[in-house]
C-alpha atoms as one frame of an Amber mdcrd trajectory, in Angstrom:
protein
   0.000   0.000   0.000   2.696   2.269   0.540   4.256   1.676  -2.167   1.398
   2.105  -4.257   0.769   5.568  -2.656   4.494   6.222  -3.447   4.160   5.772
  -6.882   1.127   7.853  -6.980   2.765  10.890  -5.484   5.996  10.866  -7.525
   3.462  10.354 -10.770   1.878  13.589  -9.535   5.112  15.526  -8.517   6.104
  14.185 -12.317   3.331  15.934 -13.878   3.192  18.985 -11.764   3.158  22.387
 -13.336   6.090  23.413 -12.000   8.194  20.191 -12.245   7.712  20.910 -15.856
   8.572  23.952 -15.405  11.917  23.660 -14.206  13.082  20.643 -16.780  15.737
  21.599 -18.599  14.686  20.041 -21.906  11.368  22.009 -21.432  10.368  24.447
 -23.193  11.269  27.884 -21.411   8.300  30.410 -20.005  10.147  33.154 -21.374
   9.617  37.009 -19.659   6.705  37.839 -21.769   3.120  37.279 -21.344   2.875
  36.155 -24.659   5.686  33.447 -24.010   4.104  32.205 -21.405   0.758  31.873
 -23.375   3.092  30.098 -25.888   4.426  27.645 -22.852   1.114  27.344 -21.905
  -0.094  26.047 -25.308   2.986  23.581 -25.498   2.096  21.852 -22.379  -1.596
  21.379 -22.937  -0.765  19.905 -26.213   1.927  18.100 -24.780  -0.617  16.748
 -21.885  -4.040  15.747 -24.681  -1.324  13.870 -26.783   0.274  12.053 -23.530
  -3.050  11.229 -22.335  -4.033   9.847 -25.839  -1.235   7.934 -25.792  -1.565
   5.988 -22.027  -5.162   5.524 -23.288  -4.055   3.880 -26.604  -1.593   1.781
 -25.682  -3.378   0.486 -22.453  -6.221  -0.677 -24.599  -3.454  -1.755 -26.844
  -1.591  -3.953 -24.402  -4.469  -4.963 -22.135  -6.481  -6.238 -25.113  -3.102
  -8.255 -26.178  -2.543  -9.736 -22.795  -6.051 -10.471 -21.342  -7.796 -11.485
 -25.610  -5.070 -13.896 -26.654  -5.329 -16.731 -28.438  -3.885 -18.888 -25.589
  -6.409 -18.298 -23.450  -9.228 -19.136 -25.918 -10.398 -15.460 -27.024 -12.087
 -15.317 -30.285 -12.210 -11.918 -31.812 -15.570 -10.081 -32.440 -17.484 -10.649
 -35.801 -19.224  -7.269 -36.678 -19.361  -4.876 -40.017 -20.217  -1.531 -40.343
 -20.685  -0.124 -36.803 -22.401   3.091 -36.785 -21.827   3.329 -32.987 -17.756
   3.228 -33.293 -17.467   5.277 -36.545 -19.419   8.296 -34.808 -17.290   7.983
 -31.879 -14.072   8.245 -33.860 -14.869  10.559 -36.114 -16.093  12.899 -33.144
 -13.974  12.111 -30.576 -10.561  13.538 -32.957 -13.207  16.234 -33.836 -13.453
  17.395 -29.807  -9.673  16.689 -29.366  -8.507  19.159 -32.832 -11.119  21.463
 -31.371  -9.977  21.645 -27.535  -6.073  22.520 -29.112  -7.157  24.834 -31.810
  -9.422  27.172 -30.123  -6.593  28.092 -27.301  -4.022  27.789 -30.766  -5.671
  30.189 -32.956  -6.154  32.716 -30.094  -2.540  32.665 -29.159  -1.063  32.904
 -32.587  -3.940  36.279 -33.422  -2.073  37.939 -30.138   1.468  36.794 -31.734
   0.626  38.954 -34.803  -1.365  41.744 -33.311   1.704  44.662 -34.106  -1.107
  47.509 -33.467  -0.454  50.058 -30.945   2.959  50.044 -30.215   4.645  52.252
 -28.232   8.505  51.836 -29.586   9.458  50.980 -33.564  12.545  49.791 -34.449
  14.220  48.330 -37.579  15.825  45.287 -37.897  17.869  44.254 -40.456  20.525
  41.366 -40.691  23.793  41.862 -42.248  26.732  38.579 -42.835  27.201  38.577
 -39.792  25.830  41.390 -37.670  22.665  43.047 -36.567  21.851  46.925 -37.723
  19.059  48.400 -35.126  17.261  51.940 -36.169  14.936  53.433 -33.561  12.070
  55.041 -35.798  11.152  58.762 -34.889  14.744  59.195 -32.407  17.389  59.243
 -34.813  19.484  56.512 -33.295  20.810  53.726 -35.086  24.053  51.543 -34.642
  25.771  47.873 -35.622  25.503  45.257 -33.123  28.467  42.658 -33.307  30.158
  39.583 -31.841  32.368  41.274 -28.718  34.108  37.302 -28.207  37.499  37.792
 -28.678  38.340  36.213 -32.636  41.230  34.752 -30.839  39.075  32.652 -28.999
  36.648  30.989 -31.275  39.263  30.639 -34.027  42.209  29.256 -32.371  42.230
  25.398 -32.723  44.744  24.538 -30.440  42.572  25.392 -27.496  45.193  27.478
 -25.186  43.213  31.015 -25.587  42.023  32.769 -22.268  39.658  31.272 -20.395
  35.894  31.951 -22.085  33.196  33.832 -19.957  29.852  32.158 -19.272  28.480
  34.183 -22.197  30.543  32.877 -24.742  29.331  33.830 -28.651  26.543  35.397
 -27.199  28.257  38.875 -26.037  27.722  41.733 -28.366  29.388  45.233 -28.069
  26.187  47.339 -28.239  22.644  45.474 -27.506  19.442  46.470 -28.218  18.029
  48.752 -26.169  13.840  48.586 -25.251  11.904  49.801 -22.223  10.052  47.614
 -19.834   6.174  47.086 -19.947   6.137  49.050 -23.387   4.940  47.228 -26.135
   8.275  47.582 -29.038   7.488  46.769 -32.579  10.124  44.988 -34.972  10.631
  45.751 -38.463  12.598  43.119 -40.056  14.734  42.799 -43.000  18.023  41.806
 -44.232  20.954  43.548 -46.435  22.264  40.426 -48.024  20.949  36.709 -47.223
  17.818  35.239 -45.161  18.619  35.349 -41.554  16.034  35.296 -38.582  16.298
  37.405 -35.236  15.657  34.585 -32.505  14.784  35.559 -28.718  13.572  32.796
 -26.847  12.434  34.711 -23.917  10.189  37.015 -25.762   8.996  34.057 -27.832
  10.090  36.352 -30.922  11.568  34.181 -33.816  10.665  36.275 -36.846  12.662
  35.884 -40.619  14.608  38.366 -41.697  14.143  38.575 -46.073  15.907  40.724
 -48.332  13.453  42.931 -49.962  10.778  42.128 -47.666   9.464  43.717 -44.273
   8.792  41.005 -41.713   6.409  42.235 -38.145   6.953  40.951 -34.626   6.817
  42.726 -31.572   7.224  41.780 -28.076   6.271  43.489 -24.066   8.605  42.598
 -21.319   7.874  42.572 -17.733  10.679  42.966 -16.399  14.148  44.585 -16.404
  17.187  42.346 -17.154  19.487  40.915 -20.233  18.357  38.683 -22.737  20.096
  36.502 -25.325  19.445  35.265 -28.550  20.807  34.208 -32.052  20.281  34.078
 -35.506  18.086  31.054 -36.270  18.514  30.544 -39.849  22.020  29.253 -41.656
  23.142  32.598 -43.077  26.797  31.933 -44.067  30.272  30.902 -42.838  30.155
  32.748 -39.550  26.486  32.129 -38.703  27.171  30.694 -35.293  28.848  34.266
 -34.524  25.866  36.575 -34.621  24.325  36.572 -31.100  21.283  38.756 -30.163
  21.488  40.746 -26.622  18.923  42.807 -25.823  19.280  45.557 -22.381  15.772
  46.233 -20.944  15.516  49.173 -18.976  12.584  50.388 -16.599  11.071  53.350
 -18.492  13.385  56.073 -16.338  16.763  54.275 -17.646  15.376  53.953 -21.004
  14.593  58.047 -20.961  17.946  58.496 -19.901  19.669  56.375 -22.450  17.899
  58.166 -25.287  19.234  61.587 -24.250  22.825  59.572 -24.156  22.407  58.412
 -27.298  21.657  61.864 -28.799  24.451  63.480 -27.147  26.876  60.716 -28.321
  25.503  61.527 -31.945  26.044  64.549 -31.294  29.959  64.469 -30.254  30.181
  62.108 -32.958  28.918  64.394 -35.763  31.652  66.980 -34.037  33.964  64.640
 -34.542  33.629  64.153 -37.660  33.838  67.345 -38.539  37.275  67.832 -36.667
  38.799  64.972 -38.611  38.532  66.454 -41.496  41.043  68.978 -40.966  43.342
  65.942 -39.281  46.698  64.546 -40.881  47.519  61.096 -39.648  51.092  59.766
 -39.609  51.498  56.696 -41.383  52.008  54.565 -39.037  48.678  55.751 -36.683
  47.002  54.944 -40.069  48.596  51.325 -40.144  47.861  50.526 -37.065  44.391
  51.705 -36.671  43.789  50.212 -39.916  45.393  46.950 -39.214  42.941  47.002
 -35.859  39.844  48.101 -37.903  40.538  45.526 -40.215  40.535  42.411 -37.983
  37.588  43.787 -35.942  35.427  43.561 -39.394  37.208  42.224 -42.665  39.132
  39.436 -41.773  36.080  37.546 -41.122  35.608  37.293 -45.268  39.763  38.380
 -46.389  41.055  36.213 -43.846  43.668  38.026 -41.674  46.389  37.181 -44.323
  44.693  38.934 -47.236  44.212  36.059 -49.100  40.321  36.184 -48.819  38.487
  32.871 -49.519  37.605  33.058 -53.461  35.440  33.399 -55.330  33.107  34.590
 -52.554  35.272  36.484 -50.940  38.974  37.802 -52.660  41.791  38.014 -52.213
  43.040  41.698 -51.155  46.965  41.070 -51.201  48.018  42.079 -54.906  44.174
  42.617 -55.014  43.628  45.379 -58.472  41.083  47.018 -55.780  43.584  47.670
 -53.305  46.488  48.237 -55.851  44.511  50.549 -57.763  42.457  53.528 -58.033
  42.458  54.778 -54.123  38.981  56.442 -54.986  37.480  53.439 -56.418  39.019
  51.866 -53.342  37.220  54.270 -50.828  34.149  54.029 -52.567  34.117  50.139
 -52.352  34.732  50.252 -48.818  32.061  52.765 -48.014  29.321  52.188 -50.429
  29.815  48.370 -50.658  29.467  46.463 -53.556  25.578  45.656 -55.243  25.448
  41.538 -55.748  28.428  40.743 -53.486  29.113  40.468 -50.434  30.811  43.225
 -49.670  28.931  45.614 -47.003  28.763  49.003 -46.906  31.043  50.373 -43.621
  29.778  54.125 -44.433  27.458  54.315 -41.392  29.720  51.745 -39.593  32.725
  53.060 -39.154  34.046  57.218 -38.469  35.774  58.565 -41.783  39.106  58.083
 -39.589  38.210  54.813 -39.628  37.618  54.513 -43.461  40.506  56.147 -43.952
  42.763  54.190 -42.003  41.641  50.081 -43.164  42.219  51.973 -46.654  45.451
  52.475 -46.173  45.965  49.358 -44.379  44.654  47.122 -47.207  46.894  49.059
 -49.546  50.427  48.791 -48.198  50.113  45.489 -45.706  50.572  42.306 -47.177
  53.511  43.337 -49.772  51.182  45.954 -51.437  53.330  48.498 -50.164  51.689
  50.931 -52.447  52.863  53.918 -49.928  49.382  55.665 -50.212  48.108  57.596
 -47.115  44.534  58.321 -46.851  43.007  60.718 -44.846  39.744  61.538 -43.880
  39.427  64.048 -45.595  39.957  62.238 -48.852  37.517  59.940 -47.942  35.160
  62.453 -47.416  35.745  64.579 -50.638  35.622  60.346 -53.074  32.063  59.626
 -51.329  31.313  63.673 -52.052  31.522  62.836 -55.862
């Protein structure tokens, strides 16, 4: 008896809510009300098909063990039961029924976008996200901050890796709590798909197409994500972190933002009256370089063709220096080559220009300034 009672009571502890909960190969609740409708959903499902199941298979077995032949059963003779084809017929009907009505109404609030308080553009880029606040003027790159040393070095003796490993970016999105934040969501080059579990936000990203998601979070805190959809050779690099302040912080940081966009426009201005040393040039370029082109030309120039070329001996970085700056700011159409215009500062520009032209035996001896790069992109 107590056994049986034992069994009973770590059945139920087994299909408590919270036991669920807290399995690691669970689905997550997520920080969202709408993730938690989505949980919800999962484990009613989950719950109708296990129950379906004991039922089956106990008839299944019992009928095998207790009507076999051994022990003289004799199986029914009968044709055409009305009785049993109205039960299942209606029975499937009641089950579809029971998960489709809570189904349909969770999926309507997934795609309700109306009334939002916050807009903001998404749009993926090999291999980096590009956020744009609609109606504040801010918009920035958000990239891998994982050291390159660390993912790419084989022989496993790098520093030691933080818990956040690949999924550490050096500016996150930024939304307010309790605020319902549209996405926008589109992509410069291939498909990719911004993927938050927590918000229960997993949304495409298409080039030439605008994809809609949106998401309300209770509370305060850091969230992760990735992209979700193969998008290239460094897909597994292009984590999601999004900051969620109460609405005070989230105030404050828009004033920051402005003010930094400010100082940066100032700057901008300043550097075009600069003249950089070569060797401030080379070694800002050489650092600009490996923080954004050696993922396609390879840290040794060589690129990895035909999707990516070379750049030592390269006719674009032995050439025409214009035709060089342009490349670099405007991108190339049908390629893979990115735009870094609103990526990177013109002393920036100016500097992995001249890098790319005199390391790797081009030694062309051309030093670009800013404002060079400034009066090529003028034209």
């Amino acid at each position: 008896m107590k056994r049986r009672n034992l069994g009973w009571l770590s059945l139920g502890s087994l299909l408590s809510y919270s036991a669920w909960a807290d399995m690691p190969l669970n689905l997550t609740q997520g920080a969202t009300e709408v993730s938690r409708n989505v949980y919800d959903l999962h484990m009613l499902v989950l719950y109708i098909c296990t129950g379906i199941g004991i039922i089956v298979f106990g008839i299944m077995f019992w009928s095998m063990i207790f009507h076999r032949k051994s022990k003289g059963a004799k199986s029914a003779s009968f044709h055409e039961s009305t009785k049993i084809e109205i039960l299942w017929t209606a029975i499937p009907i009641v089950i579809l029924i029971a998960m489709a009505v809570p189904a349909t109404s969770t999926l309507i609030e997934m795609e309700d976008n109306s009334n939002a308080d916050v807009t903001i553009q998404i749009t993926g880029s090999q291999w980096k996200w590009h956020y744009k606040y609609f109606d504040q003027g801010i918009e920035y790159y958000s990239v891998l901050s994982t050291p390159r040393e660390q993912y790419e070095n084989h022989q496993s003796n790098s520093a030691i890796k933080n818990e956040h490993y690949l999924l550490e970016v050096d500016k996150p999105l930024v939304i307010p709590a309790n605020k319902k934040v549209r996405f926008l969501m589109t992509s410069d080059d291939v498909i990719h798909s911004w993927w938050v579990p927590a918000f229960a936000v997993k949304q495409d990203a298409n080039p030439g197409f605008i994809n809609e998601a949106w998401t309300k979070v209770d509370q305060p805190g850091i969230y992760r994500g990735q992209c979700a959809e193969l998008c290239g050779k460094d897909h597994g690099f292009m984590p999601i972190v999004v900051e969620v302040k109460s609405e005070a912080d989230y105030q404050n940081w828009l004033i920051e933002q402005q003010q930094l966009i400010a100082q940066s426009a100032e700057a901008e201005k300043a550097s075009l009256n600069s003249s950089l040393a070569m060797d401030e040039l080379m070694q800002l370029g050489e650092q600009v370089y490996l923080a954004n082109c050696a993922a396609c030309h390879q840290p040794t120039g060589l690129g990895l063709p035909p999707a990516f070329p070379a750049l030592k001996n390269s006719p674009v970085a032995t050439g025409d220096i214009n035709e060089h700056i342009i490349t670099v700011f405007n991108g190339r159409v049908g390629t893979g080559m990115q735009g870094y215009g609103k990526q990177l500062t013109l002393k920036e520009i100016a500097a992995v220009v001249t890098y790319e032209r005199n390391a790797w035996g081009n030694n062309t001896g051309d030093s670009v300034q800013p404002a060079d790069v400034n009066a090529a992109v003028a034209k």
